[in-house]
N, C-alpha and C positions, 0 to 999 in steps of 0.2 A: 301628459307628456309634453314636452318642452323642445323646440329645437328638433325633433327629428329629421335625422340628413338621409333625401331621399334622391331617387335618380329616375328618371320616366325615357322610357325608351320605346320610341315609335316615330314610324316612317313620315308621318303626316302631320306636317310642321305645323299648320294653324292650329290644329289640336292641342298639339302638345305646347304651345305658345299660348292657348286658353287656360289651358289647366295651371300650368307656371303661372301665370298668373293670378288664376285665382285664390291657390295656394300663399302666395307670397304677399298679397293686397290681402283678403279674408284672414287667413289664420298666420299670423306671418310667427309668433310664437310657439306655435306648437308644429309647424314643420320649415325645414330648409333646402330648397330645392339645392341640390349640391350641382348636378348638369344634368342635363337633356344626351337622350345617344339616339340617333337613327338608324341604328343598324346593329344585328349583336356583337361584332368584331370592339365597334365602340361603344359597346355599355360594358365588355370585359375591359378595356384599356383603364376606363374612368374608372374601376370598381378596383382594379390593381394600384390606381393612383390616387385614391381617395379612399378615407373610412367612412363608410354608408351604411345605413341603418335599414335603409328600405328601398324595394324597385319596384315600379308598377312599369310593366310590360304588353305591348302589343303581342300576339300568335303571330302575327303573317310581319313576320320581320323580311325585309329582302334578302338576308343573306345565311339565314337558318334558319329553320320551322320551330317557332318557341318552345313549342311541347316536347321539343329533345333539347333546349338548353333549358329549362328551368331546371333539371338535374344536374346538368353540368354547375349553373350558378350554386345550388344547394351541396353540391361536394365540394368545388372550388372557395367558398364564402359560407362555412356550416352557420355561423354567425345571423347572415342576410334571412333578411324578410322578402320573400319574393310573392307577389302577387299579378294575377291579371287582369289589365283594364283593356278589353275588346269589346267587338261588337258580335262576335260568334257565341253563341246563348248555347249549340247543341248539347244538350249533357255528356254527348262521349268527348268531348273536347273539356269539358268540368271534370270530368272523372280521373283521365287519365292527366289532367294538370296537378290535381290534388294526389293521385300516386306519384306523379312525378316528383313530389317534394313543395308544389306553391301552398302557400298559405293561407292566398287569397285571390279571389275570381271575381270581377266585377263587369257588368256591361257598360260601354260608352251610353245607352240608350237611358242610361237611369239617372236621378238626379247626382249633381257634383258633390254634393256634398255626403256620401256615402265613402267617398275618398278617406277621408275623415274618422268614419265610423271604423273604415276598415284596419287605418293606421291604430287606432288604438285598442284594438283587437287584436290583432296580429301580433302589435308590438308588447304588449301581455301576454302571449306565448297562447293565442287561439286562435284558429283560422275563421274564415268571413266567407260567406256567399253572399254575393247579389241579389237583390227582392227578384222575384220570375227565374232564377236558379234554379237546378237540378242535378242530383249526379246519377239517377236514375231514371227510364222513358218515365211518360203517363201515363195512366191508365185509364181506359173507358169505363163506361157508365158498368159493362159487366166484369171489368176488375182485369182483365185481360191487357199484356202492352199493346203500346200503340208502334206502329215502327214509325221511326221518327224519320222522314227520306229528306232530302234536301232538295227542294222542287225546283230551286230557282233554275229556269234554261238559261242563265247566262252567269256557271258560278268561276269564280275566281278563283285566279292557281292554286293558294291555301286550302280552299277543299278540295280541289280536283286531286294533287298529290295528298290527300290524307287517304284516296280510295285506295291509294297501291299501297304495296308491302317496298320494302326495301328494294329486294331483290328483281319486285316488279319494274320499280325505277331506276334502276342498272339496264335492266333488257331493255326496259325503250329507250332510257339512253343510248346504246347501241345499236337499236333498231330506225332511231333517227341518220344513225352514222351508215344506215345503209349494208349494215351486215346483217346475212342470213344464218340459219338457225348454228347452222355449223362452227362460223366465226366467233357467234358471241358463245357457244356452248364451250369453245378453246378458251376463250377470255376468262369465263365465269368459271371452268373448271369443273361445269355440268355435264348430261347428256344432250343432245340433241331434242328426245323426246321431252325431258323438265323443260329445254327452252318453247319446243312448241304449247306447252300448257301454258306456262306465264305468257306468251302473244295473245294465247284465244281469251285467257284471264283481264287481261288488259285491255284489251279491243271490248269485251262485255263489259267491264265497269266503266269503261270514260263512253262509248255509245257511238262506237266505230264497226267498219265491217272489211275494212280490210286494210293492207299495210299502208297504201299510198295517205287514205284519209285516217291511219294514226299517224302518221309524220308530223302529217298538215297540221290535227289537231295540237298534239305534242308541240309545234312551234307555235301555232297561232297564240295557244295559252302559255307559252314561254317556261314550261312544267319540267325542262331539260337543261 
């Protein structure tokens, strides 16, 4: 492959200044960094105003959860080679990338030069995982999964919104805004009692116990 015009999109500028770089100095023939986007608003702008061949992608964009645009890029750009280069390894986050339409899944954590492998995979019309990849749990010594939990106590908004459902993150957004069951139940078009199950649903998965400390949490993690 020759020239591949490609576009990396992520928040975290050293990064993606390492990678451009390595790309452009290392293999400068067989890819062409076309631009850099920090955010998905501007990886759709560049990708409307350039013809690109390929995107490696952060999940935790600031301003939309990657795992509902990689579909959008794959309807919007049938064309595009979409892959992702993160650090979140979870397989439910592999699985539902690869139903979503990416092609390719790769860790920050693995060597650079996988980029590479990926690009010519891909662009062959076959998708790529990363080495320590999965789109399925583990399994133990007796064959049985493992449930894969996310232990870290101090995870970051991108997992903490993958715990809710949609409709979870509408109720707390409103339950941030200080309306009770009633108010948001008028909003959402629901009952009263659906809105008390999404509170008590919501309050057990982020590991709250009552409305004042979901607010808190809800802002402290900036997840609204």
């Amino acid at each position: 492959m020759i020239g591949i015009k490609t576009v990396i999109a992520d928040n975290q500028k050293m990064f993606v200044e390492g990678v451009s770089a390595y790309l452009n100095i290392k293999i400068q023939s067989t890819v062409k960094i076309v631009d850099t986007a920090s955010s998905a608003a501007e990886l759709m702008h560049i990708l409307e105003e350039n013809d690109v061949d390929a995107v490696f992608m952060e999940l935790n964009l600031p301003d939309m959860d990657g795992l509902k645009l990689i579909p959008e890029l794959k309807d919007r750009f049938p064309n595009l080679r979409v892959s992702v280069l993160t650090s979140y390894g979870d397989y439910r986050f592999v699985k539902e990338a690869f139903q979503g339409g990416a092609d390719g899944y790769l860790l920050k954590s693995n060597p650079i030069e996988e980029i590479v492998d990926c690009l010519n995979e891909i662009m062959d019309g076959n998708t790529f995982l990363s080495d320590g990849l999965r789109i399925t749990p583990a399994s133990n010594r007796n064959g049985s999964a493992k449930t894969d939990r996310l232990k870290s106590q101090y995870e970051d908004k991108f997992l903490i919104k993958q715990k809710l459902t949609r409709r979870e993150q509408e109720v707390l957004e409103l339950i941030t805004q200080a309306k009770n069951n009633k108010e948001i139940a008028n909003e959402l078009f629901i009952s009263d009692q659906t809105v008390g199950v999404h509170r008590k649903n919501i309050m057990r998965k982020l590991g709250v116990r009552n409305t004042v400390n979901l607010i808190k949490f809800a802002l402290e993690h900036d997840i609204v």
